[in-house]
C-alpha positions in Angstrom: 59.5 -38.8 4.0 62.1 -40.0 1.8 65.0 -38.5 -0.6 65.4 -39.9 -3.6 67.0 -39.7 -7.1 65.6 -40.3 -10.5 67.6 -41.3 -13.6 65.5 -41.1 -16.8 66.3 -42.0 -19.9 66.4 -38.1 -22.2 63.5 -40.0 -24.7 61.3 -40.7 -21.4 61.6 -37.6 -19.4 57.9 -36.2 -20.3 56.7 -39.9 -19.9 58.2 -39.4 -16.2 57.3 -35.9 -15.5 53.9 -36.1 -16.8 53.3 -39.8 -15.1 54.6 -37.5 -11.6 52.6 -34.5 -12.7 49.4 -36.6 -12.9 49.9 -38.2 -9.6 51.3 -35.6 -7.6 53.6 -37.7 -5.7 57.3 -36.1 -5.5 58.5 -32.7 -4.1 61.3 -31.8 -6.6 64.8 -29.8 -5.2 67.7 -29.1 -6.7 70.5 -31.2 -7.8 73.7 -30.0 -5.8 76.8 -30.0 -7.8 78.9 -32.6 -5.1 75.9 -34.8 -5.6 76.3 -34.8 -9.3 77.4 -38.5 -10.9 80.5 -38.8 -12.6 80.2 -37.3 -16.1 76.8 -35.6 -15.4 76.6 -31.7 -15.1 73.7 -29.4 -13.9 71.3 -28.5 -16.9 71.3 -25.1 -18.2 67.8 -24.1 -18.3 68.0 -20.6 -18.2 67.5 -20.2 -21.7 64.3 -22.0 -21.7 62.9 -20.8 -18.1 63.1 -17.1 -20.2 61.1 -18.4 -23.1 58.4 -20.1 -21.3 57.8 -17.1 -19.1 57.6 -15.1 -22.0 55.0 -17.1 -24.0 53.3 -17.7 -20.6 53.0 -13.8 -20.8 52.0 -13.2 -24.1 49.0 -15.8 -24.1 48.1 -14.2 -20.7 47.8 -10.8 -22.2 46.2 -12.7 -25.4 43.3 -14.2 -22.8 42.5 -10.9 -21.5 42.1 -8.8 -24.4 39.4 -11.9 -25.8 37.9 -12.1 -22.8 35.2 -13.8 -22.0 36.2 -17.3 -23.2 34.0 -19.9 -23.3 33.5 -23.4 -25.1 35.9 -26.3 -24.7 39.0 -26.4 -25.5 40.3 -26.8 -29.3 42.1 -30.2 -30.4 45.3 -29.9 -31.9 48.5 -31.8 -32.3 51.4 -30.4 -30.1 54.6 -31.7 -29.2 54.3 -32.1 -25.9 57.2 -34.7 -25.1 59.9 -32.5 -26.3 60.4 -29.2 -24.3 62.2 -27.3 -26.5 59.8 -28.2 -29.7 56.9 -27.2 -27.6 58.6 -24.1 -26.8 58.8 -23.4 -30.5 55.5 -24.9 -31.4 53.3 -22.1 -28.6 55.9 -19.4 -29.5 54.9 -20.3 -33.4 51.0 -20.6 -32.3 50.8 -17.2 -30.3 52.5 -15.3 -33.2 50.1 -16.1 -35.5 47.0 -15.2 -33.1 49.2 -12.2 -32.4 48.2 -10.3 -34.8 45.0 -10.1 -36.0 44.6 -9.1 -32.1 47.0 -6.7 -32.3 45.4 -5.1 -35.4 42.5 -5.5 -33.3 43.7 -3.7 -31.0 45.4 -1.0 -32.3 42.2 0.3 -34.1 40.2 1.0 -30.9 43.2 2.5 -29.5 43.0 5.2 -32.5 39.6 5.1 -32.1 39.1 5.7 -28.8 42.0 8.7 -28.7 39.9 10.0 -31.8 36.5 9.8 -30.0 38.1 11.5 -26.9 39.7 14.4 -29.2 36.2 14.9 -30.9 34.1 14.8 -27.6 36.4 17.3 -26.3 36.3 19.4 -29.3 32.1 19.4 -29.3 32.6 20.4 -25.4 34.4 23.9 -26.8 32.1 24.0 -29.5 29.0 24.3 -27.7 30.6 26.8 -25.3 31.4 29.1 -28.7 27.6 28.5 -29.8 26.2 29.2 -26.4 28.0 33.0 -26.9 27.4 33.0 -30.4 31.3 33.6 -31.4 32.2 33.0 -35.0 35.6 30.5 -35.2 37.3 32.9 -37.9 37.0 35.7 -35.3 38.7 34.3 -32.5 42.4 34.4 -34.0 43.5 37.2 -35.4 45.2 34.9 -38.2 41.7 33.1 -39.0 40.5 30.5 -38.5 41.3 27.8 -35.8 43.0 24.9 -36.3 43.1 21.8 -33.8 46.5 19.4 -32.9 46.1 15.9 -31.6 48.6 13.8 -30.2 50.3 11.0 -28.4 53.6 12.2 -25.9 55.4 10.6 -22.9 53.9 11.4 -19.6 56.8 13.9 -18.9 56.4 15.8 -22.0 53.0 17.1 -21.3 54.1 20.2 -19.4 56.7 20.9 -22.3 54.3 20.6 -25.1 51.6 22.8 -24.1 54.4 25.7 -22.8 55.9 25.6 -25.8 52.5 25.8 -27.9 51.3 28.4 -25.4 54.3 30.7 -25.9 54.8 29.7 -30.1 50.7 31.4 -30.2 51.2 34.3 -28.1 49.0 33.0 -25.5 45.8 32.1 -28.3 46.0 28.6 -27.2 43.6 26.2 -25.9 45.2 22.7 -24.4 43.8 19.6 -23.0 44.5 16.5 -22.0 41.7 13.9 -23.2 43.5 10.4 -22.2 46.0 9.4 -19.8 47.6 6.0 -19.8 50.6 4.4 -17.6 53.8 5.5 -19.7 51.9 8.2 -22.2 49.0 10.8 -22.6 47.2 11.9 -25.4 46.1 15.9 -25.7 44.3 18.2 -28.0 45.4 21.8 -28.4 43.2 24.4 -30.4 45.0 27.4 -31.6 44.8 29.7 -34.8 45.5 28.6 -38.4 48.5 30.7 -39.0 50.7 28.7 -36.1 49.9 25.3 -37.6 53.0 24.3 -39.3 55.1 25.4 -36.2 53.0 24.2 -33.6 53.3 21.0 -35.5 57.6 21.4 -35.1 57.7 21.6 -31.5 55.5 19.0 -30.4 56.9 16.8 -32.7 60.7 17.9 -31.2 59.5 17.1 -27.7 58.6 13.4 -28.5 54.9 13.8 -29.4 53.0 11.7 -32.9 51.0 14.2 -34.0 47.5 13.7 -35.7 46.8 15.0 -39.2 44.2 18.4 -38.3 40.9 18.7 -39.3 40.8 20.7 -42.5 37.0 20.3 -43.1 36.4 21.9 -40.0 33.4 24.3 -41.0 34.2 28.0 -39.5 30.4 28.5 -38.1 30.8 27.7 -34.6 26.9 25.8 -35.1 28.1 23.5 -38.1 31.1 22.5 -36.6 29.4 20.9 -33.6 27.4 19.4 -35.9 29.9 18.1 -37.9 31.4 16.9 -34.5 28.3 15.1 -33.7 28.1 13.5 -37.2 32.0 12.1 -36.0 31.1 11.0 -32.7 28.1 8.8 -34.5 30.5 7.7 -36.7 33.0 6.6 -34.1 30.6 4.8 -32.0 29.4 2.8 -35.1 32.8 2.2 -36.0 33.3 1.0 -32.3 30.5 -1.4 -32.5 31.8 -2.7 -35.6 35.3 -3.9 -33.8 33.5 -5.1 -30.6 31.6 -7.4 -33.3 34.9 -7.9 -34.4 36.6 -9.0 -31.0 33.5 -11.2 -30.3 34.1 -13.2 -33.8 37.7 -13.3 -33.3 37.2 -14.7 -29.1 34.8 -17.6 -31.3 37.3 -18.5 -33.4 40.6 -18.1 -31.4 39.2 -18.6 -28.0 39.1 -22.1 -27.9 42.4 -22.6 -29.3 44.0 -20.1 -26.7 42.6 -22.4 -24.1 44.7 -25.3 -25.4 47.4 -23.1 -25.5 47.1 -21.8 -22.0 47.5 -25.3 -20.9 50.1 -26.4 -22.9 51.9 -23.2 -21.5 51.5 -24.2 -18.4 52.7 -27.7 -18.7 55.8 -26.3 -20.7 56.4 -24.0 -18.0 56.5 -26.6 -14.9 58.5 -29.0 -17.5 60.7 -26.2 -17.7 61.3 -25.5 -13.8 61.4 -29.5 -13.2 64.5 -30.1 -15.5 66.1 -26.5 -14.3 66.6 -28.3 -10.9 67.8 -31.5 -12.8 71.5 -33.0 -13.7 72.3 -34.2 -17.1 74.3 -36.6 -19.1 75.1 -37.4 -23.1 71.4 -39.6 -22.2 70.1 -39.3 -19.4 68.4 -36.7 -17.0 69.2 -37.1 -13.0 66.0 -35.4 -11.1 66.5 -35.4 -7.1 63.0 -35.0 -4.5 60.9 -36.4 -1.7 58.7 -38.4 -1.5 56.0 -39.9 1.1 57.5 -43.2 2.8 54.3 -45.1 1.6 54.5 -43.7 -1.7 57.9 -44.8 -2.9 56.9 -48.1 -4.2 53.6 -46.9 -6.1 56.2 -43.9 -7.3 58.9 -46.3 -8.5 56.3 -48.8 -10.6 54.3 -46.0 -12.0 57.0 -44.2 -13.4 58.7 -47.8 -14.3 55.7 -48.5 -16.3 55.3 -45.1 -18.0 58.8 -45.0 -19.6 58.9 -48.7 -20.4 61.4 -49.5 -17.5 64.3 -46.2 -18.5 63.9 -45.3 -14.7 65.6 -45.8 -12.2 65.0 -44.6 -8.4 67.9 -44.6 -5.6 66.3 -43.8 -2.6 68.5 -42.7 0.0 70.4 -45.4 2.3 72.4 -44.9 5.5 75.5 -46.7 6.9 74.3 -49.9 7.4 72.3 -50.4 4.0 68.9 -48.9 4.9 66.6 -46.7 3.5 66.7 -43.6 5.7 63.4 -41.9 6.4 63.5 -37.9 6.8 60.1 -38.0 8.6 56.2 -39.3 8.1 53.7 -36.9 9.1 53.5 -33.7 11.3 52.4 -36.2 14.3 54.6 -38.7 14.8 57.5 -37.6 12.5 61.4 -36.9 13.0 63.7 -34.3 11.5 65.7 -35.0 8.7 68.7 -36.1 9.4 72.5 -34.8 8.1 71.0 -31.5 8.4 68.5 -32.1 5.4 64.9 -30.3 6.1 62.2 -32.1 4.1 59.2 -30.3 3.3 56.1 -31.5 5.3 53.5 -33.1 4.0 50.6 -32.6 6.2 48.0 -35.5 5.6 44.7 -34.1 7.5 40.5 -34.6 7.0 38.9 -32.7 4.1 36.8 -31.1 6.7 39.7 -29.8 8.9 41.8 -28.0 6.2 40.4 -24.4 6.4 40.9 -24.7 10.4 44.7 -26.2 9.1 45.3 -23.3 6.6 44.7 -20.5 10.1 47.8 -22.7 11.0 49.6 -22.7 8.1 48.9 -19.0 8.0 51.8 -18.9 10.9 53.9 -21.5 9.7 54.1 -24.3 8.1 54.5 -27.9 11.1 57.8 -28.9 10.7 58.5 -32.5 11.4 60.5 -31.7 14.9 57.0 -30.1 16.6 53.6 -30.8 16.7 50.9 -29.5 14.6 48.5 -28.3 16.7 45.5 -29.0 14.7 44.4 -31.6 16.8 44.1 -29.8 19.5 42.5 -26.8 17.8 39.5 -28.3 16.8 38.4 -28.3 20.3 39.9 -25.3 21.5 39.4 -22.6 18.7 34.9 -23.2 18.0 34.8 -23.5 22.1 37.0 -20.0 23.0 35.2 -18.8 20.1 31.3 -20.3 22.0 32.9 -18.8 25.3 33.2 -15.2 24.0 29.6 -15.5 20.9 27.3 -17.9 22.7 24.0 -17.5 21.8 21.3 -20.6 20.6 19.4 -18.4 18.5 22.7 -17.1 16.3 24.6 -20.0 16.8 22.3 -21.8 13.9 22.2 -19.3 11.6 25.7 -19.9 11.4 25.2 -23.3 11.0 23.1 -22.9 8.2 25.2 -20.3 6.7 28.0 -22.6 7.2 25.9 -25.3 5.1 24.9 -22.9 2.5 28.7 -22.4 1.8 29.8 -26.0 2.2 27.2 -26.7 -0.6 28.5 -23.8 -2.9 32.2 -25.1 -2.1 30.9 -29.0 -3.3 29.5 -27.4 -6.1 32.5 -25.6 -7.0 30.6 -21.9 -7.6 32.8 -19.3 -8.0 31.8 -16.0 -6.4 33.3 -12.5 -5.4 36.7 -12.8 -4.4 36.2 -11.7 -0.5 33.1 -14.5 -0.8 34.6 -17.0 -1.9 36.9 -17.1 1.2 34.3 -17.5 3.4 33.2 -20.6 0.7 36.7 -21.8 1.2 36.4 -21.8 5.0 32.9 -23.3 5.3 33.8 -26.4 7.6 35.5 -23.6 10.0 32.1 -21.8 9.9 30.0 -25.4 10.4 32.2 -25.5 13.6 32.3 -21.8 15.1 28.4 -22.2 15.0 28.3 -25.2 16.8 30.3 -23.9 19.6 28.3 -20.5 19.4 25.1 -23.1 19.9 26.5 -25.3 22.3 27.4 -22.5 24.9 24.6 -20.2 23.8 22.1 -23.2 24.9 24.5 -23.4 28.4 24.1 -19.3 29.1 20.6 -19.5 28.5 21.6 -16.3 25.5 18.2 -16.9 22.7 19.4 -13.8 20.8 20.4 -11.7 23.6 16.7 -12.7 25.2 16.9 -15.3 28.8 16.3 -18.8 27.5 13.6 -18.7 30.8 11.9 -15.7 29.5 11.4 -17.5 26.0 11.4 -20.9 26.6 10.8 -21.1 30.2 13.6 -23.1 31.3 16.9 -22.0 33.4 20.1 -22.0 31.6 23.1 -24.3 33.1 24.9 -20.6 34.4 24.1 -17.4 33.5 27.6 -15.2 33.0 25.6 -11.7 32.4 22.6 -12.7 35.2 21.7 -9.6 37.4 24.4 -7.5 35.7 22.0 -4.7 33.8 19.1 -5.6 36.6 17.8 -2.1 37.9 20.2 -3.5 41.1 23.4 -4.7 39.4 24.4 -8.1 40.6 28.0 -8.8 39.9 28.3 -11.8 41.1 27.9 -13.8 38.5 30.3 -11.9 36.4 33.0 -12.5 38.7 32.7 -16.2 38.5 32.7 -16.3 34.8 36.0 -14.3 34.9 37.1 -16.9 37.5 36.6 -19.8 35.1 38.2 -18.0 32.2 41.3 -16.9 34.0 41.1 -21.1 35.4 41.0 -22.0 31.4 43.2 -19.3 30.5 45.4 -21.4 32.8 45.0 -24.7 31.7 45.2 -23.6 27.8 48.5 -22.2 28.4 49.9 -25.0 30.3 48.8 -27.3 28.0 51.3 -25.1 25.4 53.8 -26.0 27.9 53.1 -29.7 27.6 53.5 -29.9 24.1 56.4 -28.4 24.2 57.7 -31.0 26.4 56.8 -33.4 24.4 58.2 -32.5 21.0 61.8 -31.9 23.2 61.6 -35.6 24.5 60.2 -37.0 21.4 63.4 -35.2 19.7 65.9 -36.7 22.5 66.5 -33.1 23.6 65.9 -33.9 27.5 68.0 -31.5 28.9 66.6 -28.7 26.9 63.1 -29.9 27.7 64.2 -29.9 31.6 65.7 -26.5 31.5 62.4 -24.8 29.3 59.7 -25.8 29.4 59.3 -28.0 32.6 61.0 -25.5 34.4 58.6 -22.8 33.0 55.7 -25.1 34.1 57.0 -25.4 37.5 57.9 -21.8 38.0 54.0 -20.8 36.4 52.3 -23.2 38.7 53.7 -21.9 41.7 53.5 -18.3 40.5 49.2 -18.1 39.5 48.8 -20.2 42.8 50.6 -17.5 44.9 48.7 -14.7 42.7 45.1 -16.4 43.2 46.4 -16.3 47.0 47.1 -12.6 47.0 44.1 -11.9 45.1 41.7 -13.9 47.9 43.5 -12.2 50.7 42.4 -8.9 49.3 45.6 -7.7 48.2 47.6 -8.7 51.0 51.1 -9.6 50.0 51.8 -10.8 53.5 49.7 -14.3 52.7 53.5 -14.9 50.9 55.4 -15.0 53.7 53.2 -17.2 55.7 54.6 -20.4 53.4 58.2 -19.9 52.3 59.0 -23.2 51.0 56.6 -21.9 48.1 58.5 -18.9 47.5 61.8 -20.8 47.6 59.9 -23.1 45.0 59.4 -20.4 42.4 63.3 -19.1 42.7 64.3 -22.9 41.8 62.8 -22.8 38.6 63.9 -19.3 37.9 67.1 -20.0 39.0 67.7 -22.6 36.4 66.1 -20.9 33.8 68.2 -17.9 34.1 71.3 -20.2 34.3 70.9 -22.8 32.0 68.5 -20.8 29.2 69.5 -17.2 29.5 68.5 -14.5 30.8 66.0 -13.2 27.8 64.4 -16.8 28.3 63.9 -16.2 31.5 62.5 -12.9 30.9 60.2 -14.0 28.6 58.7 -16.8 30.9 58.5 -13.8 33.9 56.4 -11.8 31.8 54.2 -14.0 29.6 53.3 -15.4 33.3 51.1 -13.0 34.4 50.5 -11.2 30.9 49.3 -14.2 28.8 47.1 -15.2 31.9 45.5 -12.1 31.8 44.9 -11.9 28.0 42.1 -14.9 28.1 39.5 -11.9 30.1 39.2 -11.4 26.4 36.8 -14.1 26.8 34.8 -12.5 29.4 35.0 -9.1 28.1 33.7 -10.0 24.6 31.1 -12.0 26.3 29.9 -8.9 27.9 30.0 -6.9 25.3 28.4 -8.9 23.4 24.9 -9.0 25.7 25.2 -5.5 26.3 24.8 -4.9 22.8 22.0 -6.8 21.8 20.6 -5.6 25.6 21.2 -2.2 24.6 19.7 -2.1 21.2 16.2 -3.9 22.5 15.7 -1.4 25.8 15.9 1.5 23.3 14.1 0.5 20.1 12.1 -2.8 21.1 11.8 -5.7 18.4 13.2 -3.9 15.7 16.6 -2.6 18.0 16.5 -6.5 18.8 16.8 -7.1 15.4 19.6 -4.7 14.4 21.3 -5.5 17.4 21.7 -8.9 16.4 22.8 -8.5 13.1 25.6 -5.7 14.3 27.0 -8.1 16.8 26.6 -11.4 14.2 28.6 -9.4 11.4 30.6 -7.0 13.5 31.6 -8.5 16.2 31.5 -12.2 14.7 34.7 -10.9 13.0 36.4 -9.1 16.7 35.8 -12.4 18.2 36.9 -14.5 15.2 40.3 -12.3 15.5 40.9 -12.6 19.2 40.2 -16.5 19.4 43.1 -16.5 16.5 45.4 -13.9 18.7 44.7 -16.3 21.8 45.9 -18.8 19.3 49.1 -17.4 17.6 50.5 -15.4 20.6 49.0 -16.6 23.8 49.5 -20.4 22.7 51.9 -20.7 19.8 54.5 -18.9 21.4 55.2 -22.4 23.9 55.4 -25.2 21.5 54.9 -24.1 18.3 57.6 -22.4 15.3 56.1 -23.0 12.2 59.3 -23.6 10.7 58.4 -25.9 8.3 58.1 -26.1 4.7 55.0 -26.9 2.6 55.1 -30.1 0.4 54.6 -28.8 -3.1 54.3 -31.8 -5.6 55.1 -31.6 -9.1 52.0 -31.0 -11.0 50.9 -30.5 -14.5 47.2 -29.7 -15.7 45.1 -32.3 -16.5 42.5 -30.6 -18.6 43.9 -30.2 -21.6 43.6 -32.1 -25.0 45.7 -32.6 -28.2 
């Protein structure tokens, strides 16, 4: 990775920003003021980072009142290589689409606050016709008169106290809409308080709607004049959806066009707020990938007609100085100067590489662990799921959404991330197959019993027999503990490596060598007591091993602390112990599907199976990550790194 600075010729900056956008090649950062040329200053762009977010959120609020949109976008001639004239030109463009959807707007606003006022007013009516009360008889003034209106949320209370009191109690108030900041009510009170009624509301904040005069007085022709209004609004309603439809035809394509250009204003916009300027020129500062800074430098050369010019970074003897080259074999940036990573890795292993980025980001001082993981995560996950019947309807699931992801469907949002992940799934079910075929598990049925043949070993064999045989549980949690040991040495390892790799040999002596040392001695003193039955005498009986474990200790304590140490004392025995996980899960998962069959036959089989595939698919998915992220992580692995986020423009737009 590579640091370097543009100087672009004013004229030539879009040619240069939308050459880099296209190509998606340099990781922009600010321009600090002591690195500033003589006679340049920072750019003020605070001006035009306001503006852009503010058309930005007026043609997003645009798109979703014309919703849906479809059709290409519309052609039209923008200025897209001066900033500030395209500014002008979408701030122009969205004012004039502004209003007709505003108008637009407005009118089913009114109308839905009237068909709310009117439904609720038919709701009373029918009550008064159900009893057969006359209006004019209710008041002792005459006849009834109703008050619509709009008020602050706050205001509520006030209005309808105030009404309630100003009408001696002859008052009947609802609320027919609420909204974030506002709500809208209807009160119904007699004739004679009208004018007054209409004084305090309006006091206290409310817009109050002109009443009803043609109200008719029988309680039976009023509902139906209601009714008659109701119609009428819902006509009127279908006349503006009409309208909205026509207006998304015409404007809808055109607001596409728009949305990009926003967008391309917008990253234009954070690109030169990072930058330096001159009377002519713009200075722009970022990294880039060490085998990209010649394709960079001739591209952009080309595109603005040789105004460019790229320094890349040189040390003391003339040489260009790299700040890293990939997560594997890269080095931290040197003079204290962190480049983001960029992490170069197979399409197929990038959901299984976003569960690590999930942590942290690989910095280029430690390893990312991906390598590693795409052994370790689908076989912990086969260890604790295995069964050769499930294991490929994963696989075909896994399939289904690779071919959905290729196609690029969209679905429902908690869908689509199991479309995002579909190589992780591809792998989880071949590890669930692979060990699934080794225990002999054929949906929770013996592979012998079905297909006649004896599996390779058996965790669960003899465990839920009439007479429980153990025995074979007891070696499975054996060999988990003995993997659970090897996984979290090989932590250890890698964490000795990245130390050496970064000349810290001292550091890698004192932590993680000595931690090795101490945790090798320590689970082979454990498994000692543990085959003597408990007996903590079997110590004694070698004490050069004992004074082996205080060495390490020792020098941990001294050299690391005493937290580190502490932290190495207890992860020892509590890490170890974490990986029964395995063996528990893998229990739990037989017992299940064993549970279900003994006590409702094929179809308990059945539902068994699909509780443990959707259920506890997701338990184990979890623990194999915790065995990850805690168990594992916490030896080698920081995550301190920061993502490489090229400068990017959209692509699909046309003028």
């Amino acid at each position: 990775m590579h640091q370097v600075s543009i100087i672009v010729a004013k004229d030539e900056l879009p040619n240069l920003l939308s050459y880099a956008g296209r190509e998606q090649m340099i990781h922009l950062v600010t321009v600090e003021d002591e690195q500033l040329p003589p006679g340049a200053a920072p750019f003020e762009a605070t001006g035009l980072l306001s503006k852009s977010a503010t058309i930005r959120n007026r043609i997003s609020a645009l798109a979703s009142a014309l919703q849906p949109i479809e059709g290409q976008p519309e052609k039209i001639e923008a200025p897209i290589h001066n900033i500030d004239e395209l500014a002008l030109f979408l701030d122009q463009e969205t004012s004039k689409l502004e209003g007709s959807v505003r108008q637009l707007e407005e009118s089913q606003g009114k109308l839905l606050a009237d068909k709310e006022r009117t439904s609720e007013l038919s709701r009373f009516l029918s009550g008064l016709e159900a009893v057969g009360m006359p209006l004019g008889t209710i008041g002792s003034s005459g006849f009834l008169v109703t008050l619509a209106g709009e008020c602050a949320r706050e205001s509520t209370v006030s209005i309808q106290r105030d009404l309630d009191e100003l009408t001696y109690g002859n008052l009947i108030f609802v609320i027919t809409h609420t909204a974030e900041k506002t709500q809208t009510f209807l009160a119904i009170f007699p004739r004679a308080f009208e004018d007054d009624a209409k004084q305090a509301a309006t006091a206290l904040g409310a817009k109050v709607e002109e009443p009803w005069a043609e109200l008719p007085p029988d309680p039976k022709e009023a509902k139906e004049f209601t009714d008659v209004r109701l119609a009428e609004i819902e006509d009127e309603g279908k006349k503006l959806d009409y309208q909205r439809e026509l207006l998304t035809k015409v404007y809808g394509p055109r607001l596409k066009t728009l949305e990009y250009l926003t967008e391309i204003l917008e990253a234009r916009s954070r690109a030169v707020s990072n930058s330096s300027t001159t009377e002519s020129t713009y200075m722009l500062r970022g990294w880039v990938a060490e085998d990209r800074v010649q394709r960079l430098t001739k591209g952009a050369s080309e595109a603005c007609s040789g105004l460019v010019s790229f320094h890349v970074e040189k040390g003391q003897e003339g040489e260009e100085v790299p700040h890293g080259n990939s997560p594997e074999n890269g080095l931290e940036a040197k003079n204290h100067q962190t480049p983001p990573t960029l992490v170069r890795v197979p399409g197929w292993t990038k959901p299984l590489q976003s569960v690590i980025d999930n942590f942290g980001i690989p910095s280029y001082q430690e390893t990312n662990p991906l390598v590693f993981m795409i052994l370790t995560f689908p076989l912990i996950y086969g260890l604790m799921f295995g069964d050769f019947g499930e294991g490929p309807l994963f696989l075909a699931l896994g399939l289904f959404l690779l071919w959905l992801k290729r196609r690029k469907v969209k679905i429902f949002e908690i869908g689509q991330l199991f479309v995002n992940g579909a190589e992780l799934i591809i792998m989880l079910g071949i590890g669930i197959t692979i060990f699934g075929f080794l225990f002999g598990d054929f949906f929770g049925f013996e592979a012998q019993a079905v297909f006649g043949f004896r599996p390779f070993f058996n965790p669960n064999e003899g465990a839920f027999a009439a007479t429980p045989d153990i025995s074979h549980l007891l070696i499975y949690m054996s060999v988990i503990l003995l993997f659970g040991v090897g996984h979290y040495l090989s932590g250890l390892v890698i964490s000795t490596y990245n130390k050496v790799r970064n000349h810290e040999i001292k550091h890698a002596f004192y932590g993680p060598i000595s931690w090795a040392w101490f945790y090798i001695i320590f689970i082979y003193l454990a498994a000692q007591v543990v085959i003597s039955g408990y007996k903590f005498g079997v110590l004694l009986q070698n004490p050069a091993l004992l004074v082996l474990l205080f060495i390490p200790m020792g020098i941990m304590a001294v050299k690391e602390g005493p937290l580190e140490f502490f932290e190495v004392f207890i992860s020892a025995g509590s890490n170890t112990l974490s990986y029964l996980r395995i063996w528990a899960l893998n229990l739990a998962d037989f017992a299940i599907k064993f549970a279900f069959f003994t006590s409702f036959g094929i179809a308990g089989a059945v539902a068994g199976n699909l509780l443990v595939m959707i259920l506890e698919g997701l338990i184990v998915f979890v623990q194999t990550l915790r065995l990850h992220w805690v168990e594992w992580f916490s030896k080698f692995y920081e995550g301190s790194g920061s993502s490489f986020a090229p400068y990017q423009e959209p692509t699909s737009w046309t003028v």
